[in-house]
SETORTOR-185463 format. One record per residue (C-alpha): residue number from 1; residue in three letters; x, y negated, z negated. Coordinates in nm, 2 decimals, decimal comma. Layout:
i|aa|x|y|z
NUM|ALA|X|Y|Z
...
END
This chain:
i|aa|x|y|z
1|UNK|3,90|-2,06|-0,20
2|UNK|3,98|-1,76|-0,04
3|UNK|4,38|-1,71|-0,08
4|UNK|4,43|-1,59|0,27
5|UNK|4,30|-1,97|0,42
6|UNK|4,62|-2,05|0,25
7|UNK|4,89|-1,87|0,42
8|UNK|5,03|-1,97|0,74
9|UNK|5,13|-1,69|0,94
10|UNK|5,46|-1,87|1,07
11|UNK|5,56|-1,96|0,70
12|UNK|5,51|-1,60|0,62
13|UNK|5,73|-1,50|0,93
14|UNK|6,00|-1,74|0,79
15|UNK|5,99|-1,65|0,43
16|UNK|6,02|-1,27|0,53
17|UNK|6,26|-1,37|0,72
18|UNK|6,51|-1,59|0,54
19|UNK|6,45|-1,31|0,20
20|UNK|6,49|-0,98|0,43
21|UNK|6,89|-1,00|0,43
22|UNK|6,87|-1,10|0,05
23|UNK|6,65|-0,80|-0,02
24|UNK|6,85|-0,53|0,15
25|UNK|7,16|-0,65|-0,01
26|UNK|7,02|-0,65|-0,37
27|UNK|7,06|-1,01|-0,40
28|UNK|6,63|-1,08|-0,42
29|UNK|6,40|-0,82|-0,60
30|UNK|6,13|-0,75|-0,37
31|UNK|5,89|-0,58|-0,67
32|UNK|5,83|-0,59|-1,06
33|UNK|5,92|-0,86|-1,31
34|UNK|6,08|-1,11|-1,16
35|UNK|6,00|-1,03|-0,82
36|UNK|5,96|-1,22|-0,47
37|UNK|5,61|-1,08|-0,39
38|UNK|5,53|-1,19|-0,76
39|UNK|5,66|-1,56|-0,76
40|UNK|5,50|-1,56|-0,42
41|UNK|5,17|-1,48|-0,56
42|UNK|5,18|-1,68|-0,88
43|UNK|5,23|-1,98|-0,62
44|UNK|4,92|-1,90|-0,42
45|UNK|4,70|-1,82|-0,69
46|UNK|4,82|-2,14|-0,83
47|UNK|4,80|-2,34|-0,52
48|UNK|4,41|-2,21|-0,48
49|UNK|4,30|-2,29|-0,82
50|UNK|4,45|-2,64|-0,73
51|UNK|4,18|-2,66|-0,45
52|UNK|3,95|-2,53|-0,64
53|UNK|3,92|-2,79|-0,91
54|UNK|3,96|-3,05|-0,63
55|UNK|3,69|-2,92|-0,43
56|UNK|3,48|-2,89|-0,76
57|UNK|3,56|-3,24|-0,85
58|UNK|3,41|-3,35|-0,54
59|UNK|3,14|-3,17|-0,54
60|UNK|3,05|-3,31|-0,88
61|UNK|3,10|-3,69|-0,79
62|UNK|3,24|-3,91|-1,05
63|UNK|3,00|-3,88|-1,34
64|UNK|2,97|-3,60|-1,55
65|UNK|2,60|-3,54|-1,68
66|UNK|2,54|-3,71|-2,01
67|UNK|2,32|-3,57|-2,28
68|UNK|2,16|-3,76|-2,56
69|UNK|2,36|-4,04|-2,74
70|UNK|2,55|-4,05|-2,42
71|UNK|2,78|-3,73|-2,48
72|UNK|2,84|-3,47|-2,26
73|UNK|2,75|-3,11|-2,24
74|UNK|3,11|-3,06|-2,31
75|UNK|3,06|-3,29|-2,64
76|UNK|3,33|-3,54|-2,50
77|UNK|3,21|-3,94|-2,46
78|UNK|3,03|-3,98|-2,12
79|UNK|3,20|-4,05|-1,81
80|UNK|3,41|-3,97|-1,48
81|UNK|3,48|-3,56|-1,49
82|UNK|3,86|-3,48|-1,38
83|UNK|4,16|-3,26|-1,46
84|UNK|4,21|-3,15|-1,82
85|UNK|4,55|-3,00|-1,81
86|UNK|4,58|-2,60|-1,75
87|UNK|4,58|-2,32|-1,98
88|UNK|4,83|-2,00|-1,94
89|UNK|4,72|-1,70|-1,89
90|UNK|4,89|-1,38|-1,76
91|UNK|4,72|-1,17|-1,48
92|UNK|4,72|-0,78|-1,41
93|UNK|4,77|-0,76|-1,05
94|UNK|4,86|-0,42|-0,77
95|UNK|5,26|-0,59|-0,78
96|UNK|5,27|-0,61|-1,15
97|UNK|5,16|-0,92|-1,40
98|UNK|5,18|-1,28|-1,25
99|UNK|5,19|-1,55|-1,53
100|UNK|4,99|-1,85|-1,39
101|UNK|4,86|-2,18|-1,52
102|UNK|4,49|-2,22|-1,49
103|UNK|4,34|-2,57|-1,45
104|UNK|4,05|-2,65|-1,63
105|UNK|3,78|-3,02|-1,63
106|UNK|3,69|-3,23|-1,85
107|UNK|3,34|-3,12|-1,91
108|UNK|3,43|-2,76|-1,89
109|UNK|3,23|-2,70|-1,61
110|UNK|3,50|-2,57|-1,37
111|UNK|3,43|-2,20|-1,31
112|UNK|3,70|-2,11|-1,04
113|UNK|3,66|-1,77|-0,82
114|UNK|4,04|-1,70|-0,78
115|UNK|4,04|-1,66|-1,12
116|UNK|3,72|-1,58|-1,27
117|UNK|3,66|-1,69|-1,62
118|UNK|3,85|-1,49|-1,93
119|UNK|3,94|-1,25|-1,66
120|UNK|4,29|-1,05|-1,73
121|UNK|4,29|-0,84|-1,40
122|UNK|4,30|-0,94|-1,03
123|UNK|4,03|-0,72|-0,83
124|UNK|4,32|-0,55|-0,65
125|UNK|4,44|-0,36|-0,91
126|UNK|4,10|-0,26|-1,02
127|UNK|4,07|-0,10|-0,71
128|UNK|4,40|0,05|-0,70
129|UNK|4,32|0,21|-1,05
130|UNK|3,95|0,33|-0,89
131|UNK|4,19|0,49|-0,60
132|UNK|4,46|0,66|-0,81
133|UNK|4,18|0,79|-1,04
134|UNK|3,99|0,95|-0,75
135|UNK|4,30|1,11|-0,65
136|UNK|4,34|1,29|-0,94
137|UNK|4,49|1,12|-1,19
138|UNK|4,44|1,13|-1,51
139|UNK|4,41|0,81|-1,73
140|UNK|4,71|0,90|-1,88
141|UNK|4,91|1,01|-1,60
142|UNK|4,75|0,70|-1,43
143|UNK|4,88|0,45|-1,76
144|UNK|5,21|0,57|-1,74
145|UNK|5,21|0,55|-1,37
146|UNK|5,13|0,18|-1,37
147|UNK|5,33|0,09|-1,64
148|UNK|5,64|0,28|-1,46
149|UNK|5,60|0,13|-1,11
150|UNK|5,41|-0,20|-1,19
151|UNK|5,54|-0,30|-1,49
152|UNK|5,13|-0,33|-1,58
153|UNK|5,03|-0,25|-1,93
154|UNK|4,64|-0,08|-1,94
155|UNK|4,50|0,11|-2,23
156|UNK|4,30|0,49|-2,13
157|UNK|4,01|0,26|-2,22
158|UNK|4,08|-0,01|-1,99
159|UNK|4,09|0,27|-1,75
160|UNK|3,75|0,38|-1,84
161|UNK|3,57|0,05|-1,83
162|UNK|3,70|-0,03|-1,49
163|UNK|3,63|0,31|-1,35
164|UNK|3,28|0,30|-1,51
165|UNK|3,21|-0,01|-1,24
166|UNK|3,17|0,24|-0,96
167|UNK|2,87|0,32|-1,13
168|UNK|2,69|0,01|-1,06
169|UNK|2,81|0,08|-0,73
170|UNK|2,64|0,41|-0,67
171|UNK|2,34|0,26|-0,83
172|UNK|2,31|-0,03|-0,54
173|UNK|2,41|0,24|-0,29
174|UNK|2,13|0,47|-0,39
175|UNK|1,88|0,19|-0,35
176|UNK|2,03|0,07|0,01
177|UNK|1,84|0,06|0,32
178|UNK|1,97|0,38|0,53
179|UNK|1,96|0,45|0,93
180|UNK|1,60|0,58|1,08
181|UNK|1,82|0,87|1,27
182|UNK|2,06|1,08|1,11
183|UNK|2,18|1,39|1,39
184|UNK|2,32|1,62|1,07
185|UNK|2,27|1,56|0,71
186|UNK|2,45|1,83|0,44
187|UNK|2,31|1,87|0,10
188|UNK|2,52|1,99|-0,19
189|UNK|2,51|2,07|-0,52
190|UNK|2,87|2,02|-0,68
191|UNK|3,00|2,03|-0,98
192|UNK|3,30|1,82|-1,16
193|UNK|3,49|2,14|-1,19
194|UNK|3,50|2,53|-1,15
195|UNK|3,43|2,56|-1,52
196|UNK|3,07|2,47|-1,55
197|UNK|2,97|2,09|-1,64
198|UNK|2,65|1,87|-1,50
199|UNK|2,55|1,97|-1,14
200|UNK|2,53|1,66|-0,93
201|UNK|2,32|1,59|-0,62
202|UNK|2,50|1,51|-0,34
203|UNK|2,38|1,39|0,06
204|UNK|2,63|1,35|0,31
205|UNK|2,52|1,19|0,68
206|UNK|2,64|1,20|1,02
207|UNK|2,52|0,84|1,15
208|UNK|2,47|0,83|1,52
209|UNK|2,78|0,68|1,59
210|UNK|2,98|1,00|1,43
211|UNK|3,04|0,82|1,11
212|UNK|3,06|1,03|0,77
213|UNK|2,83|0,83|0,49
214|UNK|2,75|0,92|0,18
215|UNK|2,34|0,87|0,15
216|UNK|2,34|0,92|-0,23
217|UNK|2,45|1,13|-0,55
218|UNK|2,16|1,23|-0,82
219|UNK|2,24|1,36|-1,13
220|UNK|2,04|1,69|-1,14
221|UNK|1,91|1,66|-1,53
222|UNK|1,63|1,41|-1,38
223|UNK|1,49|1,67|-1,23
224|UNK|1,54|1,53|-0,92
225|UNK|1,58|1,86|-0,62
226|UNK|1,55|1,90|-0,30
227|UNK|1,19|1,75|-0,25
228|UNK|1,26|1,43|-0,44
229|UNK|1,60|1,39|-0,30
230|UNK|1,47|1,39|0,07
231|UNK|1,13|1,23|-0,04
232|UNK|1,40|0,92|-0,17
233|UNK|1,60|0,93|0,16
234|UNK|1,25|0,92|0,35
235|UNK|1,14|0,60|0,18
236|UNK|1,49|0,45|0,22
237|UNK|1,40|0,46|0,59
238|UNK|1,52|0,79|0,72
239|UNK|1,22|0,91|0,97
240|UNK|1,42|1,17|1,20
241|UNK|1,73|1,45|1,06
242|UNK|1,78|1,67|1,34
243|UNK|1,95|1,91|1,14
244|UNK|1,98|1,93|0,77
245|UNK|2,23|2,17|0,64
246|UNK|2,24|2,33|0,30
247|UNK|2,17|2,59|0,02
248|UNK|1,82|2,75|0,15
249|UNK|1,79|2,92|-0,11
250|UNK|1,68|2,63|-0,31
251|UNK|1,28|2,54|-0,13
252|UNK|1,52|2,34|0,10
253|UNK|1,29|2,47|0,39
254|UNK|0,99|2,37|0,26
255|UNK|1,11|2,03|0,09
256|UNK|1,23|1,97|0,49
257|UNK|0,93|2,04|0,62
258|UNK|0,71|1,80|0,41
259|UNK|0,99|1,57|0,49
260|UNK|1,03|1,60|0,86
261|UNK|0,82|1,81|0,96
262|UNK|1,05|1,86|1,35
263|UNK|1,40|1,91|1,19
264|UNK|1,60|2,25|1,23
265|UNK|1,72|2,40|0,86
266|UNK|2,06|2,54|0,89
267|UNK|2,19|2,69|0,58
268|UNK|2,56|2,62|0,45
269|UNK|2,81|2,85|0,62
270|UNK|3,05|2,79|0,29
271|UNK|2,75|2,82|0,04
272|UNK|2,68|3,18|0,26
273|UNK|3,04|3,28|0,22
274|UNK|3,02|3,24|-0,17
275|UNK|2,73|3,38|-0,22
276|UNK|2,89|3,69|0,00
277|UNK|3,23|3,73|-0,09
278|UNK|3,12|3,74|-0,48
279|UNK|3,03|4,10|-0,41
280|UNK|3,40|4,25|-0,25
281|UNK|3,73|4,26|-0,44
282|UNK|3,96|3,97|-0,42
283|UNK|4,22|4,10|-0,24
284|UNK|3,96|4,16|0,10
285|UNK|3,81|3,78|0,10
286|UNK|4,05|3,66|0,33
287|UNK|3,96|3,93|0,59
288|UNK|3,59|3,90|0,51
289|UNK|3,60|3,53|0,53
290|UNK|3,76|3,60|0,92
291|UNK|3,53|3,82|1,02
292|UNK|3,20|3,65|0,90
293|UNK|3,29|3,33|1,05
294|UNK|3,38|3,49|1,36
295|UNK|3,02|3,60|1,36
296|UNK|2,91|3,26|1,34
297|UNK|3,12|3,17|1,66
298|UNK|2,97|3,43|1,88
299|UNK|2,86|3,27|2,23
300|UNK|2,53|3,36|2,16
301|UNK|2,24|3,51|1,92
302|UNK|2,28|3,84|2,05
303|UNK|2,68|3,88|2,05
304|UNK|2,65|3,80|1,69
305|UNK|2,44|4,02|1,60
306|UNK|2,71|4,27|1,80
307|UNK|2,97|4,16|1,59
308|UNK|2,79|4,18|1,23
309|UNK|2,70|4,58|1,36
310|UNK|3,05|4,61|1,45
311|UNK|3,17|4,45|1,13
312|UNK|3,01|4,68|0,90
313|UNK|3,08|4,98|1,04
314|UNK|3,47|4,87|1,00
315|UNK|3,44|4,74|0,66
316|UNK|3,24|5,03|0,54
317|UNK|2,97|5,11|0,30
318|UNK|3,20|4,98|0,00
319|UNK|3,12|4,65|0,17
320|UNK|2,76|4,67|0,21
321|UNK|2,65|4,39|0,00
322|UNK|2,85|4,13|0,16
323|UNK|2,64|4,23|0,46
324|UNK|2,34|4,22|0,31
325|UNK|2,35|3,87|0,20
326|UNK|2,48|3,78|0,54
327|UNK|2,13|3,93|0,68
328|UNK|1,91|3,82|0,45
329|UNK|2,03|3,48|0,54
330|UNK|2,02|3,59|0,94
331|UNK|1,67|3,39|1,00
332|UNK|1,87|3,06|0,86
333|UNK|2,18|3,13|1,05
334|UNK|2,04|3,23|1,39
335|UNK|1,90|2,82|1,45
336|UNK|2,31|2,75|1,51
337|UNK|2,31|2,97|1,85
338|UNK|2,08|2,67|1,99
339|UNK|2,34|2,48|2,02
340|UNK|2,71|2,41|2,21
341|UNK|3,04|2,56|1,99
342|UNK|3,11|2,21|1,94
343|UNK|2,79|2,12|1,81
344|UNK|2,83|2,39|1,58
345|UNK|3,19|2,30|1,48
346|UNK|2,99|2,03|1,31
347|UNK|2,73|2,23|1,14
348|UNK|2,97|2,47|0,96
349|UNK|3,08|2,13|0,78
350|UNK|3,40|2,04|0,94
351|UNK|3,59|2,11|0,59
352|UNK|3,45|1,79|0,42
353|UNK|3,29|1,92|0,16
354|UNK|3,49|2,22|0,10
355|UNK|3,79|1,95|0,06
356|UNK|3,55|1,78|-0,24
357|UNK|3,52|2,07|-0,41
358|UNK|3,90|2,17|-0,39
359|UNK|3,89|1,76|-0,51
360|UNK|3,73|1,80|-0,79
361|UNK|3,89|2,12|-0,90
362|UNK|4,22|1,94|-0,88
363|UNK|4,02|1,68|-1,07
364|UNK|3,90|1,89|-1,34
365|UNK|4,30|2,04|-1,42
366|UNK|4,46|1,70|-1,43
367|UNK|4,19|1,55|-1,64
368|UNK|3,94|1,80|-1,83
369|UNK|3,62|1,91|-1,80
370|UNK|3,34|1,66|-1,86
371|UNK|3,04|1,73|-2,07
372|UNK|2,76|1,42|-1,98
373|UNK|2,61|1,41|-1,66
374|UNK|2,72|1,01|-1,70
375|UNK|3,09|1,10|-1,62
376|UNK|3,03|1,39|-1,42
377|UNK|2,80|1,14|-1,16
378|UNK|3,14|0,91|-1,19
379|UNK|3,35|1,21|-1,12
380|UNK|3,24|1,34|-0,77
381|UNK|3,14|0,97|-0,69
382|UNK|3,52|0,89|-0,75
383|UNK|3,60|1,21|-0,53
384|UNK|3,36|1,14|-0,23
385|UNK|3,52|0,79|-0,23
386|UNK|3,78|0,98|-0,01
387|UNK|3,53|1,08|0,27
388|UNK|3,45|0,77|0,33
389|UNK|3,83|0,60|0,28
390|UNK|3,97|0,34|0,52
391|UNK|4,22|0,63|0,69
392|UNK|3,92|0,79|0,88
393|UNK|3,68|0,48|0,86
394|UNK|3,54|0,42|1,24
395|UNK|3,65|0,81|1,34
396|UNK|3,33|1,05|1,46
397|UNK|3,30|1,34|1,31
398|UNK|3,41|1,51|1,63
399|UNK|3,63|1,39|1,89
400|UNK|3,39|1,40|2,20
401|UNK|3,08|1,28|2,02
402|UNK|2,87|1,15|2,23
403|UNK|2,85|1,54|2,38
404|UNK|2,80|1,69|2,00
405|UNK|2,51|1,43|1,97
406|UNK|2,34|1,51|2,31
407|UNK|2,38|1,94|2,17
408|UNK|2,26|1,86|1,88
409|UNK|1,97|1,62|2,05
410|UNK|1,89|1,93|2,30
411|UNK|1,91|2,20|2,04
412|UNK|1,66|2,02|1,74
413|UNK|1,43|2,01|2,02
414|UNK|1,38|2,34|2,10
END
């Protein structure tokens, strides 16, 4: 019994209501112990486990199943199955712990889904501790905040067994059925933190709708790169990436090539300004980082190469590895001019996944470094959760889409 088919929208209208003036005066506490929201939802938990049992009951007819010498599975004397008082048992929930009475049958065979069996924790809260954790916190910032504003009571371990579910997750995502088009796809290699740790895998998608997804993460101990990780997304039912967008450093060409044979390789505008700006002094990134992706935003093949002449006569030969890198990586770069500046908007990444890796670093200083690619994979999982979060679920990438997809469309093409 789903505990939505229970409420009636015009009794929730009159309870808010009739409580609303009570609230604001102090007179009713909205949250915590003793709460509204809580009595409201020890009654509606309650009320569903009610039509639970009855439902079960029915379902069961009148007899319970007899074993030998006439005795039930349960051990109790044959005969008609019905209520067999309720048993207490206090529930972790996202407004605080809700005491409720759960019924069980006579034969023991009642198994309700409101409450599933010896469980302590509504799946709300797990998922609000799965939320808070890939924000940032750690398990013991996020204890203390649940006990402080929740009144709940979890254990750093509790934390870490329900956080450890997303894993199961991933596992079922890796093996899911994926679109046969993706217009863009970017490949990363992240890890949980600045300070070294297990590199992870990572394979983000723009769906021909405009929609983010995250195709997969793959720890990269298995030995799993670029060829295995597009061979996987290939057999999952991808046939067609117009443009794939990564580290090309990495046999990223070739592995796209045995892959789709048509797609264009555009290699990672951020990767490029890493790999660049390692060679200048700190205090001159911000003006490099300006000036090369003004390069990038040139109107055409030509005025960028304009700009990266002009650029390096300016910057001077103290500079003239940054520039190197940037033209060794030309042949990569140059597929962008193909297409529209929206189009290309897109390519450079759109922030995404410069966001998870400023994620993870603010991961990494609330919580530690991890040293097993187990909980690094859990990690940056728990981080990309956030691209794909209900706040931007059903927004394209880019507002006018449906002209990004026709440039992008034209420019593969070419």
């Amino acid at each position: 019994m789903d505990l939505a088919e229970l409420v009636d929208q015009r009794l929730v209208r009159q309870l808010a209501e009739a409580a609303a003036a009570q609230v604001g005066s102090g007179a009713v506490q909205l949250l915590g112990e003793g709460g509204l929201l809580q009595a409201l939802a020890k009654q509606l938990i309650e009320r569903a486990l009610e039509l639970e049992l009855q439902e079960h009951l029915r379902g069961a007819g009148t007899n319970s199943p007899a074993g030998a010498n006439g005795r039930t599975v349960a051990g109790r004397p044959g005969g008609p199955n019905g209520p067999n008082g309720a048993r207490a048992r206090r529930l972790l929930t996202e407004i605080g712990p809700v005491d409720v009475r759960v019924p069980r049958d006579r034969d023991g065979s009642f198994a309700p889904r409101t409450v599933r069996p010896r469980a302590r924790r509504l799946p709300g809260l797990d998922r609000l501790v799965v939320s808070l954790t890939a924000r940032g916190l750690s398990s013991g910032e996020l204890v203390a905040h649940l006990a402080e504003v929740y009144g709940v009571e979890l254990s750093r371990e509790t934390v870490s067994v329900i956080t450890d579910q997303v894993l199961d997750e991933l596992a079922d995502r890796r093996g899911r059925p994926l679109d046969p088009v993706y217009p863009v796809v970017f490949l990363d290699s992240v890890r949980s933190g600045r300070s070294g740790g297990p590199l992870v895998h990572l394979a983000v998608g723009i769906s021909a709708d405009g929609l983010r997804e995250v195709l997969g993460l793959w720890p990269a101990s298995d030995g799993e790169h670029w060829p295995e990780v597009l061979a996987g997304l290939a057999e999952r039912g991808v046939r067609e990436v117009w443009v794939l967008v990564g580290d090309a450093g990495a046999g990223l060409v070739e592995a796209a090539a045995s892959a789709w044979p048509r797609t264009v390789v555009h290699t990672s505008v951020a990767h490029l300004l890493h790999a660049a700006l390692r060679h200048a002094p700190g205090e001159d990134w911000s003006g490099l980082a300006r000036t090369l992706r003004e390069i990038c935003t040139a109107p055409t093949e030509a005025a960028a190469l304009e700009r990266l002449g002009r650029a390096e006569r300016e910057w001077g030969p103290g500079h003239r590895e940054v520039f190197r890198v940037w033209r060794a990586a030309w042949p990569l770069l140059a597929p962008g001019f193909r297409f529209g500046p929206e189009a290309r908007r897109v390519l450079a990444g759109g922030g995404a996944l410069e966001r998870l890796h400023a994620r993870l670093r603010r991961i990494e200083q609330a919580a530690g470094r991890v040293r097993d690619e187990r909980a690094a994979l859990k990690r940056v999982y728990l981080a990309t959760l956030a691209l794909e979060s209900p706040a931007g679920a059903g927004r394209p990438w880019a507002g006018d889409w449906p002209t990004v997809r026709e440039e992008l469309r034209r420019g593969s093409r070419h």
